[in-house]
N, C-alpha and C positions, 0 to 999 in steps of 0.2 A: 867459138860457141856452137858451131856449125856440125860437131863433131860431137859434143856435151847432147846436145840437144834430144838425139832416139832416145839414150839414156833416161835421161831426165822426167823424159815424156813416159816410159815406159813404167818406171817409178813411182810417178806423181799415179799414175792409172792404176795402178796394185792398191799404193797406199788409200787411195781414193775410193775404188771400192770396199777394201777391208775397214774404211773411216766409216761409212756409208751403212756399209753394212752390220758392223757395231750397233749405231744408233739405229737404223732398223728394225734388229732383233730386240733392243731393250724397248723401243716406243713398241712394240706390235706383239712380241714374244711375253717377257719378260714382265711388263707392265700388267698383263695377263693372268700372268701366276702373286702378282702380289696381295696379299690379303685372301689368297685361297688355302693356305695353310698353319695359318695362326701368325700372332706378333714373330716368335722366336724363331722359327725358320725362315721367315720372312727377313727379320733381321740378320741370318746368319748369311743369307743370298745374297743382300744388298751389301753384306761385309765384304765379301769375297771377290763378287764381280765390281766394287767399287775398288777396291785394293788391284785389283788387275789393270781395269782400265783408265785408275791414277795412271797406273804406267804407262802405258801405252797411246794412250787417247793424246794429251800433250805431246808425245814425243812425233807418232806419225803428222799430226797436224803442222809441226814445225817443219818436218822433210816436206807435207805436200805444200807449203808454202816456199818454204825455199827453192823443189823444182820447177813452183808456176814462177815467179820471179825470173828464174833462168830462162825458162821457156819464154816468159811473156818480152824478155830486150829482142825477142826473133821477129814480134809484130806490134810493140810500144817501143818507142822511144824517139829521141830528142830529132832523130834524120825521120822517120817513117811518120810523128806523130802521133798523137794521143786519141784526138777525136774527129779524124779526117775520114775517115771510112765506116762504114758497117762492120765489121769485124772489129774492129776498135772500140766502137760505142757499146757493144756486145760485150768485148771483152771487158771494158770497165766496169759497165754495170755487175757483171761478173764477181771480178774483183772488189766491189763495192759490198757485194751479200756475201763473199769468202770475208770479208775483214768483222762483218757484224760478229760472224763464227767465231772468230779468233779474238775478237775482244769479248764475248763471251765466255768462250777458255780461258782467256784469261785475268777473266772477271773473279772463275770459280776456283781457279786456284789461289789467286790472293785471298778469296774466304777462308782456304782450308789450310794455307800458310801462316794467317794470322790467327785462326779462330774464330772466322767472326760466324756467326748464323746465316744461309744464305737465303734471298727471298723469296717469297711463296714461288712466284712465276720461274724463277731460275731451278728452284728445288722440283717444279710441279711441269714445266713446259718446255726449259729447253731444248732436250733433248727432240717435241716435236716442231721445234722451231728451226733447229738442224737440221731436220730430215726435209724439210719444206724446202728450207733456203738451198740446200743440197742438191735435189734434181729439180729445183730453177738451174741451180749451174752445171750442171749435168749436161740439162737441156738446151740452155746458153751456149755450153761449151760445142754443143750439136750443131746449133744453131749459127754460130761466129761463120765456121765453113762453108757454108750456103747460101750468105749472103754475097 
């Protein structure tokens, strides 16, 4: 793992900014330009960049999961322990606001695999729900080191 590990780490940090930076730009940018140019271009925007980052959004989120996973058997597990340290309790809480993320993705893709209508709060906030919980773990992740 010892070996895996730069990798891993250097990966989960690209993806993680560009995850980051996504949701960013649509809460701050994007969200900005809605309703400044009529229903129909408005609708043709949110076609396009929703059609993009179907792709994309699910896909990096499952890499930066799977390299904190890798990463995190380096300072969780069953010899080192869970919640014996500071770095630990950091990291989980951590992990604890990554998973809300992630069961929210994939909350909104079972709406959009089945059809179903998604709800106001999900269609209207998550995305600044993401960005909050996001540099929490940013900041956590800052933070783990220091202590």
């Amino acid at each position: 793992m010892e070996v895996v590990y730069p990798f891993a780490h250097i990966i989960h940090l690209i993806l993680g900014i560009m995850f980051l930076g996504y949701v960013f730009t649509d809460v701050v940018i994007i969200s900005t330009l809605k309703n400044k140019f009529g229903a129909e271009i408005d609708k043709k925007i949110n076609q396009t960049l929703g059609g993009k980052s179907f792709k994309i959004f699910p896909l990096s989120l499952l890499v930066i999961v799977l390299t904190g996973i890798m990463m995190m058997s380096r300072y969780v597990n069953s010899d080192a322990g869970f919640f014996d340290t500071g770095l630990q309790q950091l990291f989980m809480i951590k992990v604890g606001l990554a998973s809300i993320i992630v069961l929210g993705v994939l909350f909104n893709l079972f709406t959009k695999f089945t059809g179903r209508k998604k709800p106001a709060f999900m269609q209207n906030n998550f995305h600044k729900l993401v960005l909050v919980l996001g540099l929490f773990i940013v900041i956590l992740a800052k933070w783990m080191f220091l202590i």
